[in-house]
C-alpha positions in Angstrom: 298.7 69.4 11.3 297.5 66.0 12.2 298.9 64.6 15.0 301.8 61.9 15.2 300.6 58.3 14.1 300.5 56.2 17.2 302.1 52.5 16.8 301.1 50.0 18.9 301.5 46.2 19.5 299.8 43.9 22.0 302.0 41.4 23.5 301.1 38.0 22.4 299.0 37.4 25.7 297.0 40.3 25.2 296.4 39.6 21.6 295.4 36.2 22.2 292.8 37.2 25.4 291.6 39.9 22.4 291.1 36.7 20.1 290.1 34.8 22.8 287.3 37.1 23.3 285.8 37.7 19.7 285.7 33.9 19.5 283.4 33.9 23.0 281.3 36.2 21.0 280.9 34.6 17.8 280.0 31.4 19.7 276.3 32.6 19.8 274.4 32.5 17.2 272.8 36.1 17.5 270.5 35.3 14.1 268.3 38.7 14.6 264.2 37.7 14.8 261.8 40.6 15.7 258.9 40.4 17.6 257.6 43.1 18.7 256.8 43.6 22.3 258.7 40.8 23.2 261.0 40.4 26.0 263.8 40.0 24.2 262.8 42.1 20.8 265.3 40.7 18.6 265.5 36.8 20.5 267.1 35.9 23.0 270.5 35.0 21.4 271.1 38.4 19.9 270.5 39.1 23.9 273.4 37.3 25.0 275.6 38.4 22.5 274.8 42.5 23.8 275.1 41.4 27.4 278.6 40.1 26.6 280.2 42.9 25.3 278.6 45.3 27.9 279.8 42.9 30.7 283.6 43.4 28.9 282.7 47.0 28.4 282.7 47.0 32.2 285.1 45.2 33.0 287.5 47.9 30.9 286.0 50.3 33.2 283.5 52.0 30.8 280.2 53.5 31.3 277.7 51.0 29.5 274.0 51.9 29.0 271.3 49.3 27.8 268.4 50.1 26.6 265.4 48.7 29.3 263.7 47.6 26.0 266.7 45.6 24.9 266.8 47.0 21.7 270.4 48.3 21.9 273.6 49.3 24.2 276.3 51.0 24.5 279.9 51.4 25.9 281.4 55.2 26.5 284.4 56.8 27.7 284.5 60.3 28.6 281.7 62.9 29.9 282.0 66.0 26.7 279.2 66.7 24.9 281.4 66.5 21.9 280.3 62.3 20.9 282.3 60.4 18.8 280.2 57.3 18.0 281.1 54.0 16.8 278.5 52.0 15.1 278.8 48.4 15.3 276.4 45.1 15.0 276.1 41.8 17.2 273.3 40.3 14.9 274.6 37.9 12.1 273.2 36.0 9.0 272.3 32.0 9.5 275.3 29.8 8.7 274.2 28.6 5.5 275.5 25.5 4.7 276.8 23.6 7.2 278.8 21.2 5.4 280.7 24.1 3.9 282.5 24.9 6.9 285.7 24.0 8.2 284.4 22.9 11.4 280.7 21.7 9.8 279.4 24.9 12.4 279.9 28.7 12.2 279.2 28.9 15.3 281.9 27.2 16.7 284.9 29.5 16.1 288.3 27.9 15.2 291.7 29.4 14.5 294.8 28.1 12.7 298.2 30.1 12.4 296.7 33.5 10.7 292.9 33.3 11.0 289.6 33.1 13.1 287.0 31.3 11.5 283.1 32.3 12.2 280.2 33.5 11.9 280.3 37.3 12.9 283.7 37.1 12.9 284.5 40.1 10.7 280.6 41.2 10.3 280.6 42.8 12.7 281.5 41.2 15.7 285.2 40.8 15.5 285.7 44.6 14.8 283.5 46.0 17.3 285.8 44.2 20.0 288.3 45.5 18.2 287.0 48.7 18.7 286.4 48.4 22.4 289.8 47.4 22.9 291.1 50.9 21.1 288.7 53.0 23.5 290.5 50.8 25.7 293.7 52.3 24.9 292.8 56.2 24.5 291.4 55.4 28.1 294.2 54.2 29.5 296.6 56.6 27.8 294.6 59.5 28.7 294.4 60.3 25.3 290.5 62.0 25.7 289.6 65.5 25.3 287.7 66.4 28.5 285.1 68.0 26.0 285.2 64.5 24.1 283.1 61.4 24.5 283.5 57.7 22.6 280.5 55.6 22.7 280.5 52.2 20.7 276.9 51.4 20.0 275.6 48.1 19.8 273.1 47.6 17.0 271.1 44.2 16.9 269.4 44.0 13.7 271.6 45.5 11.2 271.3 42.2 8.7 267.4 42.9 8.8 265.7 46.0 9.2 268.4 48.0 11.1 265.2 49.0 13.9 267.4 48.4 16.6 270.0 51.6 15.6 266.9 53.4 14.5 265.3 53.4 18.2 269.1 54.1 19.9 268.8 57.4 17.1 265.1 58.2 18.1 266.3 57.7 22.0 269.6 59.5 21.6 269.9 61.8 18.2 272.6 62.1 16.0 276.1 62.3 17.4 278.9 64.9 16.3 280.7 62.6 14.0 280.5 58.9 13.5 282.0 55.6 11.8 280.8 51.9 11.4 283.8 48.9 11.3 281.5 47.3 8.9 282.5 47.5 5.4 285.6 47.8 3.7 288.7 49.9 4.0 289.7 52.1 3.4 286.3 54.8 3.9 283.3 54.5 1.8 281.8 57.7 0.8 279.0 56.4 -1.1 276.5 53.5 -0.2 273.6 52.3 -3.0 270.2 52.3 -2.2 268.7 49.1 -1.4 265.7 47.9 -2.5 264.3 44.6 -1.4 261.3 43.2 -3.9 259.2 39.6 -4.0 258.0 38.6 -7.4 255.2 36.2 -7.8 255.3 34.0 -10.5 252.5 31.4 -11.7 253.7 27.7 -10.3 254.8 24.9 -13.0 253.0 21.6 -12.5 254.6 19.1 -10.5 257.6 21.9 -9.6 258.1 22.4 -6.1 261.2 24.7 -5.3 263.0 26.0 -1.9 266.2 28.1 -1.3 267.9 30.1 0.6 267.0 32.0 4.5 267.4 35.5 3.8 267.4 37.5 0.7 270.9 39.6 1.2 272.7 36.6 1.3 273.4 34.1 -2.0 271.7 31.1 -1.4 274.3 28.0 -1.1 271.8 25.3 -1.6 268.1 24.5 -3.6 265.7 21.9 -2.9 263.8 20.5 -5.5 261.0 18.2 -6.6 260.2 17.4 -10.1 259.1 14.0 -11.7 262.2 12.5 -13.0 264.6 15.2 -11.1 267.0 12.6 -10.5 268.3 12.3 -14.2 269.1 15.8 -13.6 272.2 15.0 -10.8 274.6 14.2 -14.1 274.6 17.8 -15.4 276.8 18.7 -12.4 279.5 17.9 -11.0 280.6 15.2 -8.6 279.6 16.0 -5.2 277.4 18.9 -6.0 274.2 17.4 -5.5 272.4 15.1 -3.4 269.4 12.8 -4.5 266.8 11.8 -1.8 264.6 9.1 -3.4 262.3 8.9 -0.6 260.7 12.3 -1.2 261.6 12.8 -5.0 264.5 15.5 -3.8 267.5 16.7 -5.7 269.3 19.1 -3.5 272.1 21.2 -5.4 274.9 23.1 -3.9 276.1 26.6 -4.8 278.4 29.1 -2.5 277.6 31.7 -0.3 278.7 35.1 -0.1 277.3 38.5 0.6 274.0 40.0 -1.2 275.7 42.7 -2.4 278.0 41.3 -4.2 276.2 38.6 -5.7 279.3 37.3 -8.0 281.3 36.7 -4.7 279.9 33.3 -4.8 277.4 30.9 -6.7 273.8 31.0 -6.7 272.4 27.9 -6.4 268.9 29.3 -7.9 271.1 30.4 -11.2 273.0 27.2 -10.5 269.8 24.8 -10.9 268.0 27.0 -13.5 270.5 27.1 -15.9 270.5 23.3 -16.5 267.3 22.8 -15.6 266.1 25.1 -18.6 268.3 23.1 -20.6 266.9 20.3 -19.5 263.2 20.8 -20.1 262.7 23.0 -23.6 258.8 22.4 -23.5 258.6 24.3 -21.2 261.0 27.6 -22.9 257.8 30.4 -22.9 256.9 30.0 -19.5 257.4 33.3 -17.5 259.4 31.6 -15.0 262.0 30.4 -17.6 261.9 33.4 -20.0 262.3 35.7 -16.5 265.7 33.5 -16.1 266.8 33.3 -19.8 266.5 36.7 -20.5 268.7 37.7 -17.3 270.5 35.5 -15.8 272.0 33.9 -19.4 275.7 35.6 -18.6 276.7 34.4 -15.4 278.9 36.9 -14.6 276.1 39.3 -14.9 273.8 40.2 -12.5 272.7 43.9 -13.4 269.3 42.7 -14.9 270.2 44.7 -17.7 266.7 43.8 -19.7 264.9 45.4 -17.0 267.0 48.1 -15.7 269.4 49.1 -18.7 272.3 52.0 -18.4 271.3 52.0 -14.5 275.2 53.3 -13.8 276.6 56.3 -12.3 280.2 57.0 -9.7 279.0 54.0 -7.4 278.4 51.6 -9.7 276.4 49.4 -11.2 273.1 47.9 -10.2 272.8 44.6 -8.8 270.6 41.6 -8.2 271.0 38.7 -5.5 267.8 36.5 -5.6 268.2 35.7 -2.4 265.7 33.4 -1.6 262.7 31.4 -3.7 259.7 29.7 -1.8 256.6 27.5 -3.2 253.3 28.3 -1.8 249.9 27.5 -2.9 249.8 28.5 -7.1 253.0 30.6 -6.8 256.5 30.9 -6.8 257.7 33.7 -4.5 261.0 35.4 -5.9 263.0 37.8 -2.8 265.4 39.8 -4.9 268.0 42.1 -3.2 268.8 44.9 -5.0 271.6 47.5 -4.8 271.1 50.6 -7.0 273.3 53.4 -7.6 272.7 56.2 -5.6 271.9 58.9 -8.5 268.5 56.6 -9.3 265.4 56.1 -7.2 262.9 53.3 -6.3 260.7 54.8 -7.9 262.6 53.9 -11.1 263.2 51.0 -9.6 259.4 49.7 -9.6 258.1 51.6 -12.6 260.8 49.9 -15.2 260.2 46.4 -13.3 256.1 47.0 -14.0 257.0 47.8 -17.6 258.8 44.6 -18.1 256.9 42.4 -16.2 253.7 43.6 -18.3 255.4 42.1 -21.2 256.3 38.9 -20.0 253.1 38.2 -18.1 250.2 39.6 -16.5 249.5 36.9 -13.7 253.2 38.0 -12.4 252.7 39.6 -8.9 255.1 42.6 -7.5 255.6 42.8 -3.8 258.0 45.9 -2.5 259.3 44.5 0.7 261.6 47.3 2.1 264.0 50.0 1.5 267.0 51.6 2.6 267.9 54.8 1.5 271.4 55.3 -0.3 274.2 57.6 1.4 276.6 60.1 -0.2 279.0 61.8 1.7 281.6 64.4 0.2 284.8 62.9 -0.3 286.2 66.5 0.7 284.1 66.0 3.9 286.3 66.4 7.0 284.7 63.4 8.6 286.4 61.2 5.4 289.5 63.1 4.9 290.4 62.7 8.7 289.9 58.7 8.3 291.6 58.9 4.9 294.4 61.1 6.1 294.9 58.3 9.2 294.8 55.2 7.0 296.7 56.7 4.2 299.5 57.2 6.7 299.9 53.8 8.4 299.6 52.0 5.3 302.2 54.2 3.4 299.7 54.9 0.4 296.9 57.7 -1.9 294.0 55.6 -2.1 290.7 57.6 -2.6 287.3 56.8 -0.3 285.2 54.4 -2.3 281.7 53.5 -2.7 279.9 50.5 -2.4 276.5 48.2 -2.7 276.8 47.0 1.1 274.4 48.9 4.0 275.8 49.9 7.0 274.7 52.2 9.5 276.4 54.8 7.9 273.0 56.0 5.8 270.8 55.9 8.8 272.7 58.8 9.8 274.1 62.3 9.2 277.9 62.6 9.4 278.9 58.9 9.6 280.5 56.4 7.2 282.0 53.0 6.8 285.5 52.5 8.1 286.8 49.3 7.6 287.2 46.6 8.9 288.0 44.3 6.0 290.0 44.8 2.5 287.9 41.0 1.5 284.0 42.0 1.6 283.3 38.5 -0.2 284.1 36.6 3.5 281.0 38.6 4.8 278.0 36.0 4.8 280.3 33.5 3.0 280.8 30.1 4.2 284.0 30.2 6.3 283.9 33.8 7.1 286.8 34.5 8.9 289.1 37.5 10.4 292.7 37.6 9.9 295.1 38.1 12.5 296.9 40.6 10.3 293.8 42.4 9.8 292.6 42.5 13.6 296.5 43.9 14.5 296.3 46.5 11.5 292.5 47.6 12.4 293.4 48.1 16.5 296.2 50.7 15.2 294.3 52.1 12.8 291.3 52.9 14.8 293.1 53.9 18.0 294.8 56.8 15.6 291.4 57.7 14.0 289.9 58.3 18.0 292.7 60.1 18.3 292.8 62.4 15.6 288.7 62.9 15.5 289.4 65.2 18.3 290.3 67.6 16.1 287.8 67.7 14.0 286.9 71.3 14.6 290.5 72.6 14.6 291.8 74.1 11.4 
């Protein structure tokens, strides 16, 4: 029998000094870089950010570790061999658009009367405080099995090629059990494979074309250059675009959101192509144009369903954030972000793209850039009905464990998965990302219960 659900509420100081201190950490912009054999592997900034929460990890009174590479730390309470381990992330994507924020920079947290806005603030920085502060509590309520340890891990390159939690799981091996605060409540059981591709396609005369920093995020802005662009600024609206005459420039604004949902926000790539095609019907049986009429002519559809038809199963359907576009010497450069469902492979993957780029032209280059395996965990598993059981409870409702096209931790290892910390993905890598009050309160009970309860994961 489970035991009794805990309740707990900060006073308002200690929430606020909570707050207080997710705001300190989202003030540093830990954009993840690698360069290997480097001081400071993932820069300096991402640094910072996992010297801050060991130095509060301290100060709680918790044994903190960090890695003499800097690669990765960690915070743990309790000696057992029996580890309960939190996965959480300190690195966080670029800002995107500046303008779009409330305070014109993410990195310069704000609150109002229910929210904290900022970068990191929910992905992932805001919930692994979160998190410390309900080790916090099992600590100081002696609420820790002597054969039980907790250690929050502090991952640094999570938005990129998750090498920083790779090297703590080389150094360290897989714990007991495990959970990341970095998706979406209430437990995901399923995660797609992702599948990050470059296509090359022959350049257009005169065309130059620039968007987006990083392919899992949708790009809120393209740059472009084009005789005669400027007559282009009246098929949108007011206020959209920007016209530089200097340098021949039209700039266009989309939204941002999250890669794995790519209908969270609008692409300014689709944005601009869709008018520009439009615009320009000499130029209809180019590859470039065809490649966007042929998928991207339903803009609430983003499954590439000419290339990859019927690719379905239990965790959804496929999709396609092109995430970033770049002009270099005779080519335009393509960075799709894929998120497949779990039952298909990338094999699949490449060998339906080949077929259809073979029809649509032969001078089209395919680059694989990198994968990450998908995750499936039973939804009978213990792990998940433990965290269901727990969330089910507080919240007074049945909801059933999900799946998902975000990657978290949760498929680098064994018995982990993705709990929490936000019922609102599309904030993650949006412009004005923020963490609600509500949520932060909610999440502190939640997870204090679940590192409560996990203790008895071997009891019948």
């Amino acid at each position: 029998m489970a035991k009794k659900l805990i309740r707990y509420t900060q006073s308002p100081e200690e929430f606020n000094e909570m707050v207080k201190k997710i705001a300190s950490l989202c003030s540093i912009p830990s954009i993840s870089e690698y360069s290997k054999n480097a001081e400071y592997p993932f820069g300096v900034e991402c640094n910072k950010a996992l010297n801050y929460t060991l130095k509060l990890a301290k100060e709680f009174g918790f044994k903190i570790h960090k890695d003499p590479g800097k690669m990765y730390g960690f915070a743990q309470i309790g000696e057992g061999d029996k580890i309960i381990a939190i996965l959480a992330h300190l690195d966080v994507v670029p800002e995107g658009n500046s303008a779009k924020w409330l305070t014109t920079n993410a990195f310069l947290p704000i609150k109002n009367a229910t929210d904290l806005y900022a970068r990191g603030s929910v992905d992932d920085k805001g919930p692994a405080i979160v998190n410390l502060y309900a080790m916090k509590y099992i600590k100081d309520h002696n609420l820790l099995k002597d054969d039980w340890a907790i250690r929050l891990v502090f991952g640094l390159s999570e938005e990129t090629s998750m090498l920083s939690m790779k090297t703590y799981l080389h150094d360290f091996g897989e714990p007991l059990i495990a959970y990341t605060p970095d998706g979406c409540w209430p437990v995901v059981y399923a995660e797609k494979l992702i599948y990050h591709i470059n296509l090359w396609f022959p350049t257009i005369e005169g065309l130059a074309i620039e968007a987006g920093k990083v392919v899992n995020q949708i790009p809120d802005s393209i740059y472009v250059q084009y005789p005669n662009i400027e007559k282009l600024q009246d098929k949108f609206p007011e206020g959209e675009t920007k016209y530089e005459p200097k340098l021949n420039i039209l700039k266009v604004n989309g939204i941002s959101g999250h890669g794995s949902d790519p209908a969270s926000g609008k692409n300014a790539i689709l944005k601009f192509f869709k008018e520009f095609i439009k615009a320009e019907p000499k130029l209809k049986n180019n590859a470039l144009f065809k490649f966007f009429s042929q998928n991207f002519s339903d803009e609430n559809d983003f499954s590439l369903k000419e290339i990859f038809p019927n690719y379905e199963d239990h965790s959804g359907k496929l999709t396609a954030n092109l995430g970033m576009i770049r002009t270099i010497p005779g080519y335009y450069v393509l960075s799709f972000d894929l998120r497949v469902p779990v039952t298909f492979t990338k094999s699949n993957i490449f060998s339906d793209l080949s077929k259809y780029i073979s029809t649509l032209n032969k001078k089209i280059h395919i680059e694989p850039i990198s994968t990450k395996s998908a995750k499936v965990l039973d939804i009978n598993d213990k792990l998940v009905t433990i965290l269901m059981d727990t969330y089910n409870e507080y919240h007074k409702t049945s909801l059933e464990p999900i799946a998902m096209g975000a990657g978290t931790y949760a498929r680098l290892f064994d018995n982990c998965v993705a709990f929490g910390a936000t019922n609102d993905v599309k904030l993650m890598h949006a412009s004005n990302e923020r963490y609600s009050f509500k949520e932060m309160k909610e999440s502190l009970e939640i997870y204090i219960n679940a590192l409560y309860r996990l203790q008895d994961y071997f009891d019948n």
